[in-house]
KOLDRENVEX-267098 format. One line per 5 residues: number of its first residue (from 1); for each residue x, y, z of N, C-alpha, C. Coordinates in pm, whole numbers. Each point is the difference from the previous one (the first is absolute). Example, Ala and Ser with C-alpha at 12.3 -4.5 7.8 and 13.67 -1.06 7.14 Angstrom:
1 = 1319 -569 780 -89 119 0 90 120 0  -35 105 -72 82 119 6 -77 109 73
END
This chain:
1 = -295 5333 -4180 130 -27 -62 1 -131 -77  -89 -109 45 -7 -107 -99 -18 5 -126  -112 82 -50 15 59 -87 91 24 -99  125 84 52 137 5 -110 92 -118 -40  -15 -147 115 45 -76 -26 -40 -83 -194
6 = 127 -10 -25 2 -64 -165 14 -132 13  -94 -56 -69 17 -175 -11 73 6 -127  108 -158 -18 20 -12 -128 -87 -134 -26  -58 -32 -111 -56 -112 -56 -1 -33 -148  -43 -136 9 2 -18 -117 -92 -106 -38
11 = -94 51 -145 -85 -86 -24 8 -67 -168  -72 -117 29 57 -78 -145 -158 62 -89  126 73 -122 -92 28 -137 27 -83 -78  -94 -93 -63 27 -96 -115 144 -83 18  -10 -30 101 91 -94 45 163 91 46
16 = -41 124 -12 144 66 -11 -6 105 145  75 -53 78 81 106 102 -24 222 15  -92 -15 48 4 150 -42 7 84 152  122 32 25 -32 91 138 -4 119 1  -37 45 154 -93 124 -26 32 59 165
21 = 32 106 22 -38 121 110 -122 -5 64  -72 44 95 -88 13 54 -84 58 105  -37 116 13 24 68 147 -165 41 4  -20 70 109 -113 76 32 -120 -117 3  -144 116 56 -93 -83 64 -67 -110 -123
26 = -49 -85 39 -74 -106 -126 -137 91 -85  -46 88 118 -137 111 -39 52 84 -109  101 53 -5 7 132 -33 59 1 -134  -46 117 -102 -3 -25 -119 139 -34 -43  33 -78 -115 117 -46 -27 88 63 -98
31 = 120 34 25 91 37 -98 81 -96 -67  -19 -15 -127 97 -92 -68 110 32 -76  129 -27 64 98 66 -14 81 -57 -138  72 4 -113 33 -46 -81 146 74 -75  79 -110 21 136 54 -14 62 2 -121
36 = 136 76 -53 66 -21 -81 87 -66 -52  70 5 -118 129 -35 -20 121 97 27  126 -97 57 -53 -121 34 15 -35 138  -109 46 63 -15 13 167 -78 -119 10  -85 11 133 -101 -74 26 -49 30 147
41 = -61 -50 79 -81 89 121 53 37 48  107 -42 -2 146 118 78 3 111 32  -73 58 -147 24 126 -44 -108 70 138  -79 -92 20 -87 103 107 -13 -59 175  125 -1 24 17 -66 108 0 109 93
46 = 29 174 -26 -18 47 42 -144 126 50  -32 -22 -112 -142 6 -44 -147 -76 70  15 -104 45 -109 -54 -13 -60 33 144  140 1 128 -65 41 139 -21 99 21  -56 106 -82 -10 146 27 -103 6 -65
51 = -25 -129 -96 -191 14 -28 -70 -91 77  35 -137 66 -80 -73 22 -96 31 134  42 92 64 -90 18 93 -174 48 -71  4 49 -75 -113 -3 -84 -32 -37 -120  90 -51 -79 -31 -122 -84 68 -149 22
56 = -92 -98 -110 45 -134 8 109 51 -131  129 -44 25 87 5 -131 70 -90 -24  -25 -45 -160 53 -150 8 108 14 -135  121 -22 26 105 -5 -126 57 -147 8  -86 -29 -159 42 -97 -32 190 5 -92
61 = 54 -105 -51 154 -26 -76 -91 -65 -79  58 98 -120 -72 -93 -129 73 -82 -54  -41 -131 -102 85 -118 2 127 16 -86  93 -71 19 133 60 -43 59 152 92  -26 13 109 57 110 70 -30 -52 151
66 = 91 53 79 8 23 146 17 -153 41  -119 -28 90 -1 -102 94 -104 -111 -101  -77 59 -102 -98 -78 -60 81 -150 -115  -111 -47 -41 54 -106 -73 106 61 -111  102 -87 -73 56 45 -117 24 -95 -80
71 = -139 -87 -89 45 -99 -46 62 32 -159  45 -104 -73 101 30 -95 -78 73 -97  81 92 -90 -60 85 -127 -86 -100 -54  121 -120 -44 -61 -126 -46 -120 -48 -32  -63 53 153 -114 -90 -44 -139 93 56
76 = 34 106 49 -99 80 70 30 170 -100  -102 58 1 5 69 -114 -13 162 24  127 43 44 40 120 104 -42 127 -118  -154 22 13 -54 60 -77 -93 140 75  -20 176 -46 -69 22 127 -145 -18 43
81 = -68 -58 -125 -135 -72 0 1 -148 73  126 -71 9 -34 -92 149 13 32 75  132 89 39 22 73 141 -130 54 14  -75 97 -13 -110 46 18 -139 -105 64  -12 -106 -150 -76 -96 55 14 -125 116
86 = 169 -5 28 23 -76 157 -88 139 106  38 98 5 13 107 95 -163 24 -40  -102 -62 -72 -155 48 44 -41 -146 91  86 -97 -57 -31 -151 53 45 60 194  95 63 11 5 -8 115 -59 122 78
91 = -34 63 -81 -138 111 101 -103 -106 12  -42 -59 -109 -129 -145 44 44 -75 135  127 -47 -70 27 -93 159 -21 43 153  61 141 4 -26 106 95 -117 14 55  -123 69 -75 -84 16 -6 -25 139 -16
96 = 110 50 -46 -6 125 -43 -143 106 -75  -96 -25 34 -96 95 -109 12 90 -16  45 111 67 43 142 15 104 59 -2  88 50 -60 126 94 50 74 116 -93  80 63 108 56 98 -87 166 -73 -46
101 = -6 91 -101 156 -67 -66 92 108 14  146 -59 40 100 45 14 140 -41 -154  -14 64 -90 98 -60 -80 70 121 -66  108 -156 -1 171 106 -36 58 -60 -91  63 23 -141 77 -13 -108 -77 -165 -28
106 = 55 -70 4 -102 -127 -31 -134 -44 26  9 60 127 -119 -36 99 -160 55 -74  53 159 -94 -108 47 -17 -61 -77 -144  59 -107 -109 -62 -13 -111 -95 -118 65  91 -59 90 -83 -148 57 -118 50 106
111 = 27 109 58 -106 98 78 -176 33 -88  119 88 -129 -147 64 -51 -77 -136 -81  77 -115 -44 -39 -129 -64 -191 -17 115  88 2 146 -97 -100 43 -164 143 5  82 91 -13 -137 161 30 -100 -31 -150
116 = 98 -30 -111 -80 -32 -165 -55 -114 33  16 -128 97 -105 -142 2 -107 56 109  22 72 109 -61 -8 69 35 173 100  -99 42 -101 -34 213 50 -70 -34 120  -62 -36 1 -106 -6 108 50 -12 175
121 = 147 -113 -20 67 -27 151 123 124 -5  -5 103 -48 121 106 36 -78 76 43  82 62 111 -86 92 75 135 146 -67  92 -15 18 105 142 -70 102 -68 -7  128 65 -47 115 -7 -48 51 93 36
126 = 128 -71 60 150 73 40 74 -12 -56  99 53 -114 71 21 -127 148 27 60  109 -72 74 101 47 -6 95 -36 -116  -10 84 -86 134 -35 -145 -79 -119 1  -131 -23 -71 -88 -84 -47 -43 39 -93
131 = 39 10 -195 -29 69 -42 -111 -100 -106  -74 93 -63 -60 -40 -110 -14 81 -157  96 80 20 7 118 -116 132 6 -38  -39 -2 -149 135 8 -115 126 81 35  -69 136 49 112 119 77 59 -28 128
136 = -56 -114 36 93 -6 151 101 -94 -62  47 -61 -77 128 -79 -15 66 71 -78  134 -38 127 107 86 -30 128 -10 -118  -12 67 -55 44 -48 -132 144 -46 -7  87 6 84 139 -32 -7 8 -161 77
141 = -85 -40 108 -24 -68 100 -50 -96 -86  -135 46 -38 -69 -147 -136 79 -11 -128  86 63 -36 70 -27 -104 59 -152 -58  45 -82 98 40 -136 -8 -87 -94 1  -130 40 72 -126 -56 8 -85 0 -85
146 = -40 112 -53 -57 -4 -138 98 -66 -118  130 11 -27 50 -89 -64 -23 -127 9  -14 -70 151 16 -125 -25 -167 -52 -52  -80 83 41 -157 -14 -39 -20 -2 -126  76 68 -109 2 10 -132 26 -123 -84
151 = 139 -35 94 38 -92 -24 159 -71 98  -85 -98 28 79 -114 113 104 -105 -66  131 64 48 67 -109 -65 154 64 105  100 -123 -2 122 -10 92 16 198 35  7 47 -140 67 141 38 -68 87 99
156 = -182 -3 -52 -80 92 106 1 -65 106  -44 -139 35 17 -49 82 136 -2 83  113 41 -28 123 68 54 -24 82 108  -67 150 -60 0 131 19 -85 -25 101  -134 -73 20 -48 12 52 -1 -109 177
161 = 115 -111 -43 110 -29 115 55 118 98  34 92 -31 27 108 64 -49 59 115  -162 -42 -32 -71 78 123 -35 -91 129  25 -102 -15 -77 -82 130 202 -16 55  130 15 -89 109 -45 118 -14 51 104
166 = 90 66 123 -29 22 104 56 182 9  32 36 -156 47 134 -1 -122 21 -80  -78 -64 -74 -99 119 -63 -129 -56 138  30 -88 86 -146 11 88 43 133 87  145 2 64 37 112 110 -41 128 -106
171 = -34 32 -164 9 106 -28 -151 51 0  -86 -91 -26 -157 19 18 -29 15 123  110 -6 111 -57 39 180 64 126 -20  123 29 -53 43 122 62 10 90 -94  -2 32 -174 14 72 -50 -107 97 41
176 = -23 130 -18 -116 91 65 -15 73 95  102 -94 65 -82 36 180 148 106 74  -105 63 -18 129 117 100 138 -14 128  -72 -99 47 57 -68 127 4 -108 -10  121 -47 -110 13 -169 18 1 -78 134
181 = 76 33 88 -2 -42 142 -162 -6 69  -42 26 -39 -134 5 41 -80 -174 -33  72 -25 -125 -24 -184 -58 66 -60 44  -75 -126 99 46 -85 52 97 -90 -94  145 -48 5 37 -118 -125 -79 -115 -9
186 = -48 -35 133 -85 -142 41 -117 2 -124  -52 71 -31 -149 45 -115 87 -45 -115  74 78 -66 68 -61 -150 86 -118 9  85 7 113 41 -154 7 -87 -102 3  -88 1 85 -97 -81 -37 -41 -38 -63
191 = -63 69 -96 -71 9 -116 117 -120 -132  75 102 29 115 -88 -90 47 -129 30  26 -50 110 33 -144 7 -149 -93 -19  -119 65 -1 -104 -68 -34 16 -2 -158  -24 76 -49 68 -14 -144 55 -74 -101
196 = 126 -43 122 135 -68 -75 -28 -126 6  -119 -19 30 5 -186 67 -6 -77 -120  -15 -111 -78 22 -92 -88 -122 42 -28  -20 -16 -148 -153 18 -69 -16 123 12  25 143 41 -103 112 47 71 45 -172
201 = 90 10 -57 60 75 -117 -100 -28 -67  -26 -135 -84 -141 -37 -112 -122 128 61  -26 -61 148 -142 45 79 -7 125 -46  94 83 21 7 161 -5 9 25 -154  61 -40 -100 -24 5 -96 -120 2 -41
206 = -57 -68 11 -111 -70 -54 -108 110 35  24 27 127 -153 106 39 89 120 -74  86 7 14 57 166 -75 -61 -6 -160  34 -100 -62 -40 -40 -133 -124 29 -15  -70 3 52 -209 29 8 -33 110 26
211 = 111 90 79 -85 89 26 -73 92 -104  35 -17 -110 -65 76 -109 -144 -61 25  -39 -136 -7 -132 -5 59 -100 144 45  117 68 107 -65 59 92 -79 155 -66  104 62 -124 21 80 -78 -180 -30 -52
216 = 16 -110 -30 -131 -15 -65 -102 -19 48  56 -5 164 -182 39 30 -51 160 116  132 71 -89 -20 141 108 -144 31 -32  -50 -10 -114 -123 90 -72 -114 -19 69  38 -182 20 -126 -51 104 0 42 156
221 = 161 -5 71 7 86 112 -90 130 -6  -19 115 -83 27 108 -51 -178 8 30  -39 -66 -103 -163 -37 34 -62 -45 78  88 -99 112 -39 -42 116 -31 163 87  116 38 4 -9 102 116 -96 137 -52
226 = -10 34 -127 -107 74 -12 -171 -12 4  -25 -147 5 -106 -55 51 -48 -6 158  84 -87 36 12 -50 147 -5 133 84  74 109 -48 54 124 104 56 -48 123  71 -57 -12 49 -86 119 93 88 107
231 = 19 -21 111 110 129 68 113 -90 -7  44 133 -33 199 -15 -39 68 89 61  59 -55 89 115 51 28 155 3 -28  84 79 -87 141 -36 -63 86 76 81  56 -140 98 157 88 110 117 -110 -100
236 = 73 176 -66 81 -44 -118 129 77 61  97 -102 -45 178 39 44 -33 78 -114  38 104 22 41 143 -168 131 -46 0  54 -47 27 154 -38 -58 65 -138 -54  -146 -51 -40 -1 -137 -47 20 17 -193
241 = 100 -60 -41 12 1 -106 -52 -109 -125  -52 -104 126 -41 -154 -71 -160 110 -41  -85 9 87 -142 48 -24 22 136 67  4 71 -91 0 152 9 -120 91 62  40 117 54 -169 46 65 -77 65 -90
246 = 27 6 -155 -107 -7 -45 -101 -104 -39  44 -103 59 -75 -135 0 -124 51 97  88 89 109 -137 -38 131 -78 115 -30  40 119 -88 -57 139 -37 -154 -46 -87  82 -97 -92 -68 -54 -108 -180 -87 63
251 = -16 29 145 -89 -119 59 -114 84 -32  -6 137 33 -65 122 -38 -78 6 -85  23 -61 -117 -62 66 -164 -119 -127 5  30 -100 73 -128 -94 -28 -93 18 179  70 11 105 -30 38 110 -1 109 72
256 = -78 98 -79 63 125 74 -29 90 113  -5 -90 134 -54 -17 125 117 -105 42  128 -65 -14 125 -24 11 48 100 35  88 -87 156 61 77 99 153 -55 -21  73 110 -8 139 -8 -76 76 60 78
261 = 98 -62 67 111 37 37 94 -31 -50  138 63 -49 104 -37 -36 104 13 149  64 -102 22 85 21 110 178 19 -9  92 42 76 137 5 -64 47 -123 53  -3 -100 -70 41 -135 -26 2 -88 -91
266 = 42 -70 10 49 -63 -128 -105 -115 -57  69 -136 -57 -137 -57 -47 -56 -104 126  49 -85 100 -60 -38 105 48 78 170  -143 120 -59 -47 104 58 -11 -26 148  -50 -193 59 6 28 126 137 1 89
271 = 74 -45 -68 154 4 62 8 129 107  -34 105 -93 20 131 81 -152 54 27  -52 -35 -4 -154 123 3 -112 -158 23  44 -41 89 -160 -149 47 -86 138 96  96 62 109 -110 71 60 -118 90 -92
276 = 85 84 -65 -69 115 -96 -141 -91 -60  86 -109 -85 -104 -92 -55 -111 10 62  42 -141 96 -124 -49 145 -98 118 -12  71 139 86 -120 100 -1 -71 55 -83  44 29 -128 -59 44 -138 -132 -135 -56
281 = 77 -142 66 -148 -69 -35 -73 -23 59  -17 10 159 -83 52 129 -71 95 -26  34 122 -53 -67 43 3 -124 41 -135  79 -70 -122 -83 -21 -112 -61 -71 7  -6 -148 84 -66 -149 -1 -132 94 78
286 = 31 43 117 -79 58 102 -127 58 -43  35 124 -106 -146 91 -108 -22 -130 -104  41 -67 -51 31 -41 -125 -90 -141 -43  26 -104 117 -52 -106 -12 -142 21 62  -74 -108 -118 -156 -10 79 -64 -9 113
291 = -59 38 82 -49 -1 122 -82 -127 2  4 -145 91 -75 -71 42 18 -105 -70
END
């Protein structure tokens, strides 16, 4: 049972505050868990003791979210090529050489970033509403977002105010999901008063503003995974409108040995379905990952 026990910690990246989840044996291969917007390890609080008895799983808060540092737009450069490059600095710190990845809506551009520096330390990928394809964004959902990417100024930057208040975070937990009662309020409230704190408006801007970055490096995602053949597993809310399931359909055409489930849930899938999850990656990690 020690085992399921979760440490919280926190270790200094480049001088900056970065905490992190922590469970399972020090031996055993590691899952690196990587969260969204605009969550943070939270999101897998339910998740993590139903793997750690046989993996090490470590969810880090990337900077500007959760419990981790949030220093000003100002002067730190809330970009997803630093997020990415804090989050390889702290698999080093770790000592991470090995692991499988767990990424979801943000989690996956700063995810597949660190698989394009370094193929060699992924052992597979777990894709919940982690997309990397043109067809998984949902076209009514990115609408304000691609505007402001086009172009950033008071008005897009308006529209796109909308999504982090505490009615468009409660709408990314519960639109989808069959059984709202089933979502804890504690998860989107949460989420949202982390949010609201002084400085997070620029912060969130700023990474929203880039994500076209990300647009531009699907091709290289795209080529990563038809090289590598890497195992993928996609446990996707089908009722997610931010990253649609033809995002996770779409894993297929470059991997086509991708194990695809669509589940009836919405876009943060573990709210309602951590068990389903847990077992669907038990038992894919199980055939899936390298022996020894």
């Amino acid at each position: 049972m020690a085992t399921h026990r979760v440490h919280h910690r926190t270790v200094s990246v480049r001088g900056l505050d970065v905490y992190y989840r922590e469970a399972g044996p020090a031996g055993a291969p590691v899952l690196l868990l990587l969260h969204g917007f605009p969550s943070s390890s939270h999101m897998f609080r339910d998740l993590i003791p139903l793997l750690a008895d046989r993996y090490r799983v470590i969810a880090p808060d990337h900077v500007g979210f959760g419990r981790s540092a949030a220093p000003d737009a100002a002067g730190f450069p809330y970009t997803f090529d630093e997020l990415a490059s804090v989050t390889e600095e702290f698999t080093r710190l770790l000592g991470l050489e090995r692991y499988a990845l767990y990424i979801q809506d943000y989690g996956a551009p700063i995810g597949l970033r660190l698989a394009l520096a370094h193929p060699e330390r992924v052992t597979a990928i777990v894709s919940q509403n982690g997309n990397a394809y043109e067809e998984g964004l949902g076209a009514e959902a990115w609408a304000p977002v691609l505007a402001l990417i086009e172009k950033r100024n008071p008005e897009t930057e308006a529209a796109v105010r909308e999504i982090y208040t505490l009615d468009g975070v409660k709408w990314q937990y519960l639109h989808g999901v069959p059984d709202p009662s089933l979502v804890s309020p504690d998860a989107y409230e949460h989420d949202a008063a982390l949010v609201a704190r002084p400085g997070q408006a620029e912060i969130q801007l700023d990474l929203i503003s880039d994500y076209g970055a990300n647009f531009a490096l699907y091709p290289a995602f795209h080529e990563y995974f038809r090289t590598s053949r890497v195992p993928l597993l996609a446990v996707w809310g089908a009722h997610d409108e931010i990253f649609v399931p033809e995002g996770a359909l779409a894993f297929r055409r470059d991997l086509p040995e991708a194990e695809i489930h669509l589940l009836p849930a919405g876009h943060f899938a573990l709210e309602t379905h951590a068990d389903q999850i847990a077992g669907l990656m038990r038992d894919f990690l199980d055939r899936r990952l390298p022996r020894g």
